[in-house]
C-alpha positions, 0 to 999 in steps of 0.5 A: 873240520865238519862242513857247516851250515850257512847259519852257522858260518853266518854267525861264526864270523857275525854276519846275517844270512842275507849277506853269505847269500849276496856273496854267493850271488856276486860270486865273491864267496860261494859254499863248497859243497851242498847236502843231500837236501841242497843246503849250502855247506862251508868248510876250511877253504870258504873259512880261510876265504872268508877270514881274508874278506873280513879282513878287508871289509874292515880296512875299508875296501869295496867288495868289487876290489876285494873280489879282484884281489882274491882272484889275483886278477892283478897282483898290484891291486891290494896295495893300490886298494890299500893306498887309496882306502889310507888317503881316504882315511887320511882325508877323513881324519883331518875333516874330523879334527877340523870338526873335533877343533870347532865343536871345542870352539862352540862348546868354549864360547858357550861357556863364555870362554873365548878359549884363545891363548896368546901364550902357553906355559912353554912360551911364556918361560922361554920368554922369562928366560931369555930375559933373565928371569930363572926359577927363583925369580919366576918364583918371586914374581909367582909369590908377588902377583899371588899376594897382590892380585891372587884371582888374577893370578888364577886367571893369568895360570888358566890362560896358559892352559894350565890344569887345576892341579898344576894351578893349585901346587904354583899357588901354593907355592908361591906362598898361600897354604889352602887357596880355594880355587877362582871359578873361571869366568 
């Protein structure tokens, strides 16, 4: 492999210049030779290197713990990196579903709906069951709540949570042939 210049090896592994010298100051990554005018030269050994050095600045691992476990200044410390970096990201991740569930909350109450569901669709077919109601009484009960109170019967399928191409098909089923759909309010 030719020998190549810190631009080049800069921008093969998409870093800046800036970054390569900040490696060579803190001696995570020096070049392994110079030209005859001085300009740092990198070849296979600093390539290997610096693919190792990616790999963990993109799992997240702090230069200072990178630069240890490549000088095999511990053999345990890449796994009690490794750990620490996952119960961090761990940490992080429930924080961000937490966010993800109120941001959802805040954009339902705006719209006006309160987004609670006392019960899903699962639910509310055990509970059918387990009293004694199968699919063709489910399908009886479908049709009579359709006929007697069809926006009802749009809000009640919405409430469990159920999409509108599901709610179009037990509509139609339930015995309407082009039902437009209830906006929900």
């Amino acid at each position: 492999m030719q020998p190549m210049t810190i631009t080049a090896f800069a921008r093969r592994f998409g870093l800046s210049r800036a970054t390569l010298l900040y490696y060579d100051r803190i001696g995570l990554l020096t070049p392994g030779q110079h030209s005859t005018a001085g300009y740092r030269l990198y070849g296979e050994r600093e390539v290997m290197r610096m693919s190792r050095i990616a790999a963990f600045r993109e799992a997240g691992i702090p230069l200072k713990s990178v630069r240890a476990i490549l000088e095999g200044e511990d053999p345990g410390l890449l796994e009690t990196a490794l750990e620490k970096r996952l119960t961090v990201l761990n940490r992080e991740i429930a924080q961000l579903r937490s966010q993800q569930a109120l941001v959802a909350e805040l954009l339902q109450r705006k719209s006006g709906d309160s987004g609670e569901r006392q019960v899903d669709v699962q639910q509310w077919v055990a509970m059918l069951e387990e009293a004694g109601v199968d699919a063709a009484g489910r399908l009886r009960w479908h049709q009579a709540f359709e006929r007697d109170a069809p926006e009802a019967h749009q809000a009640f399928l919405q409430s469990l949570g159920l999409d509108e191409a599901e709610i179009r098909e037990i509509r139609q089923r339930s015995g309407q042939q082009t039902l437009p759909a209830v906006p929900r309010r």
